[in-house]
C-alpha positions as CSV (number, residue, x, y, z in Angstrom):
1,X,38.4,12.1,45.7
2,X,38.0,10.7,41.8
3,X,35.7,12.6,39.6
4,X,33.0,10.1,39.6
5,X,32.6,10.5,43.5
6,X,32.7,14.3,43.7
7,X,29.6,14.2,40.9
8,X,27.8,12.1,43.7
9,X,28.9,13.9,46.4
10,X,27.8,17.1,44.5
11,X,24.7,15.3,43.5
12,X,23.9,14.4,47.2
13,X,24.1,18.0,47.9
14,X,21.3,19.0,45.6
15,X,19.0,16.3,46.6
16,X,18.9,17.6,50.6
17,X,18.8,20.8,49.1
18,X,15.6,19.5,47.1
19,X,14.2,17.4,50.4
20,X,14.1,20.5,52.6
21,X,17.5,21.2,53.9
22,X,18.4,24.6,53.6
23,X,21.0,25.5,56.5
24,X,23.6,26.1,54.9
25,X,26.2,25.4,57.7
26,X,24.4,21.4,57.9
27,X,24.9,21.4,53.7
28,X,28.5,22.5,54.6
29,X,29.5,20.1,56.9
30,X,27.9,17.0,54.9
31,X,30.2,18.1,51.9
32,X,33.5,18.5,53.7
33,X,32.8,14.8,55.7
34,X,33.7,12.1,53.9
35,X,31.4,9.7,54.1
36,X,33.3,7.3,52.3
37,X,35.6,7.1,55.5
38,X,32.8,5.4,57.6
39,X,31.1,2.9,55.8
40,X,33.1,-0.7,55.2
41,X,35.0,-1.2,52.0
42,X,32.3,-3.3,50.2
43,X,29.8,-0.5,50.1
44,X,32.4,2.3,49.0
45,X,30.7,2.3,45.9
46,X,27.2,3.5,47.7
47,X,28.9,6.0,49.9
48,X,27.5,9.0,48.7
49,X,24.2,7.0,47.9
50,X,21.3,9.1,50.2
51,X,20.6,5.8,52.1
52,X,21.6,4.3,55.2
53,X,23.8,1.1,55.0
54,X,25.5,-1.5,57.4
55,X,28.2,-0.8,59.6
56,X,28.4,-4.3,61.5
57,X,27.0,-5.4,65.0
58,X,23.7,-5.0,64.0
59,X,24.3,-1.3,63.7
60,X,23.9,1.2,60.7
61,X,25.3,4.5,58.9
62,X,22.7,6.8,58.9
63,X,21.2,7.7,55.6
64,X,23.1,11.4,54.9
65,X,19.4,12.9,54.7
66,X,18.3,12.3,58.5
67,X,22.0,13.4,59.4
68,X,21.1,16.7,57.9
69,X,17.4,17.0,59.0
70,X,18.5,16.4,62.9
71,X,21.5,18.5,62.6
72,X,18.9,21.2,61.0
73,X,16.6,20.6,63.6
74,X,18.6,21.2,66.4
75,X,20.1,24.5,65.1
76,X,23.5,23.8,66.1
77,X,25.8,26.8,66.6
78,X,29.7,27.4,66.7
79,X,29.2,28.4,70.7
80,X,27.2,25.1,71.7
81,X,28.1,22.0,73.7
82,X,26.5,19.1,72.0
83,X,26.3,15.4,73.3
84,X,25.7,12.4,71.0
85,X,24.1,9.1,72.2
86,X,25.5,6.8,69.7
87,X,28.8,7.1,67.5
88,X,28.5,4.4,65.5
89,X,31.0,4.7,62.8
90,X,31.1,8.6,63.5
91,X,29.9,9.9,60.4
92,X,27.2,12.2,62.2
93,X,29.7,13.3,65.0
94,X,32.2,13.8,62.1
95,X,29.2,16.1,60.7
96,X,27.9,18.2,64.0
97,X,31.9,18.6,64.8
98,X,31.8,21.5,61.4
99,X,28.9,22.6,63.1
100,X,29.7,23.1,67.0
101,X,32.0,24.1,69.4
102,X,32.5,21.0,70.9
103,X,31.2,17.6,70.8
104,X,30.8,14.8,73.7
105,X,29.7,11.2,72.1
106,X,29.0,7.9,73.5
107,X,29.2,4.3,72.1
108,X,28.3,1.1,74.0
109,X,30.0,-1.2,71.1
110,X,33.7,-0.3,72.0
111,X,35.1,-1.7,68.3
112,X,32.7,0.6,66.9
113,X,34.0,3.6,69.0
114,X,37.9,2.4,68.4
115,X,37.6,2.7,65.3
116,X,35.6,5.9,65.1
117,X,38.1,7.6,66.6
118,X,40.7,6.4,64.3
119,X,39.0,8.1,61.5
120,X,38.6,11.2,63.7
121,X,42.2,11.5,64.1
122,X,42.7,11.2,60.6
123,X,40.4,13.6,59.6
124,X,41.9,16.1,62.2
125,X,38.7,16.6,64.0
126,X,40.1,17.8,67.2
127,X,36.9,19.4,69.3
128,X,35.4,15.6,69.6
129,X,35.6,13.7,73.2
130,X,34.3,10.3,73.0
131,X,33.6,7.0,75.1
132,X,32.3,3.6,75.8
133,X,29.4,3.8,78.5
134,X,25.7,3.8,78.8
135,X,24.4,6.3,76.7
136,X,20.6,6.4,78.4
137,X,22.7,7.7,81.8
138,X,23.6,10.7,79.6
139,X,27.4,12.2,80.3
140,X,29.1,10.9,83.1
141,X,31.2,12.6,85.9
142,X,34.9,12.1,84.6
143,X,37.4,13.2,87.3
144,X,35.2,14.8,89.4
145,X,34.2,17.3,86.0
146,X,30.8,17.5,85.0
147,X,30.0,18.5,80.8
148,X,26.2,18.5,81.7
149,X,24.2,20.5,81.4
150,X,24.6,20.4,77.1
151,X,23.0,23.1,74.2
152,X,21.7,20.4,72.3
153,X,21.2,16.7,72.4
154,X,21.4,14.1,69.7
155,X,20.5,10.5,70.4
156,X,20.4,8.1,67.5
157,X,18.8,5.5,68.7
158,X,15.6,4.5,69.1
159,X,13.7,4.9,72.9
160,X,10.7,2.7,73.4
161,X,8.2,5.1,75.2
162,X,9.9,7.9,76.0
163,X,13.1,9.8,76.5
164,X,15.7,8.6,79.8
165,X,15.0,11.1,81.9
166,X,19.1,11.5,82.6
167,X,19.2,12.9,79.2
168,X,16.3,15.1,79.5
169,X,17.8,16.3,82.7
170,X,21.2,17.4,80.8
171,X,19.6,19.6,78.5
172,X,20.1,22.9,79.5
173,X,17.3,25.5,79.9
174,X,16.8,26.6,76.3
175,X,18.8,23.7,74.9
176,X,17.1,20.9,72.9
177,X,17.2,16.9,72.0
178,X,16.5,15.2,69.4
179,X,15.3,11.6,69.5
180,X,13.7,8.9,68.1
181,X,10.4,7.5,70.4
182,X,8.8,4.4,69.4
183,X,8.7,0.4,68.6
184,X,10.3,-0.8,65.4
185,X,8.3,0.5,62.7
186,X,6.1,3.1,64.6
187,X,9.1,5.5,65.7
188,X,8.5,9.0,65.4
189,X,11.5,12.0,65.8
190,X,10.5,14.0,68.4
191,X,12.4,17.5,69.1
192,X,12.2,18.7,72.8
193,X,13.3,22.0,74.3
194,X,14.0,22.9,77.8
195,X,12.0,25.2,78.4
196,X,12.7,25.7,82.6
197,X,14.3,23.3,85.0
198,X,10.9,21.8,85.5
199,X,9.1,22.1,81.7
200,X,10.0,20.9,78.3
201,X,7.8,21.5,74.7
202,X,7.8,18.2,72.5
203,X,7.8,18.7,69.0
204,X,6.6,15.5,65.7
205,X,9.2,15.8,63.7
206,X,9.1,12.8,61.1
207,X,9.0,9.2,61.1
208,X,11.5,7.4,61.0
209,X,13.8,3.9,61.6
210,X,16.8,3.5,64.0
211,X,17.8,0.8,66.0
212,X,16.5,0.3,69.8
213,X,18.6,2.6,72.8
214,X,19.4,-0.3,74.7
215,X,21.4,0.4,78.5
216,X,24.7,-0.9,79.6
217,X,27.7,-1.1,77.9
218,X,27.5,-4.0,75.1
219,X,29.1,-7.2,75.2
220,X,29.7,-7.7,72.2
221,X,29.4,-11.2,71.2
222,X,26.5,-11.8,73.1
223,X,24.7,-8.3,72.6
224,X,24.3,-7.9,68.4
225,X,21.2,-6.0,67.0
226,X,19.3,-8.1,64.5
């Protein structure tokens, strides 16, 4: 890394530091994943910019700052399982990878998840499992094994009302999700813990913007975000 994009990166640190984020394993992580790595070569230049950019088919990079305030939220720890709804480029399961033990994501745009896990295996991030499927079904059996139930949840997409209640049903008891709930432009991040196999507390957390969590897996040229 040139000097010029260690001074952001160092300057992105201090700026979550300044908007709230004070775990320092989440501060951690964000500085040892190159976020330059996931975002196409003609926005390099903003790669350590706080803001979310384009990632193609309709889908984004998460600004660094939600990264960090979900990751916070959810109190990650080096024991728990974790699932993500929604690689993406993998910059956030690059992230909760520092943070966890293990880490079970799910794409429904296969490019996107091909190439994710390109830059996974050149990072050396070797505790991520990931896959093409419907993401509101949660985990799926895979050779008769079942992952569920998971220590914490991450969905980074948008649902409309409320969360799928297969992904409410693989949170263990004690375990939490993080999700956004809502239309575009009236989503809200809502944290919900497990609190027995038949209760869970919901949490406000902040308002926010993602793309809808849409079902199925994508086809692609037919299926774009706009």
């Amino acid at each position: 890394m040139n000097r010029q994009a260690a001074n952001k990166r160092i300057r992105l640190i201090m700026n979550l530091r300044m908007q709230g984020i004070t775990d320092t394993n989440v501060l951690s992580a964000i500085e040892r994943v190159p976020r330059d790595y996931f975002v196409p070569p003609y926005a390099a230049d903003q790669a350590w910019e706080d803001t979310a950019l384009p990632i193609g088919l309709g889908q984004t990079i998460s600004q660094p700052y939600i990264v960090a305030f979900m990751s916070q939220a959810l109190e990650i720890s080096d024991r728990d399982k974790v699932l993500e709804i929604g690689t993406g480029c993998g910059y956030q399961t690059a992230v909760l990878s520092h943070l966890a033990r293990r880490v079970y994501t799910i794409e429904r745009f296969k490019d996107l998840l091909e190439e994710a896990e390109k830059r996974f295996e050149e990072l050396r991030l070797r505790n991520i499992t990931a896959i093409v499927a419907d993401g509101m079904k949660g985990w799926p059996r895979i050779n008769g094994i079942d992952q569920a139930p998971f220590d914490k949840i991450i969905v980074t997409a948008a649902a409309r009302e409320k969360p799928p209640q297969a992904l409410i049903d693989q949170i263990r008891v004690g375990g939490k999700m993080i999700i956004p709930v809502g239309g575009m432009g009236e989503q809200m991040l809502k944290l919900y813990q497990r609190e027995s196999e038949d209760a869970y507390s919901v949490k406000d957390m902040l308002a926010v913007r993602f793309v809808p969590l849409l079902p199925d897996v994508s086809d692609e040229k037919n299926d774009m975000v706009v």
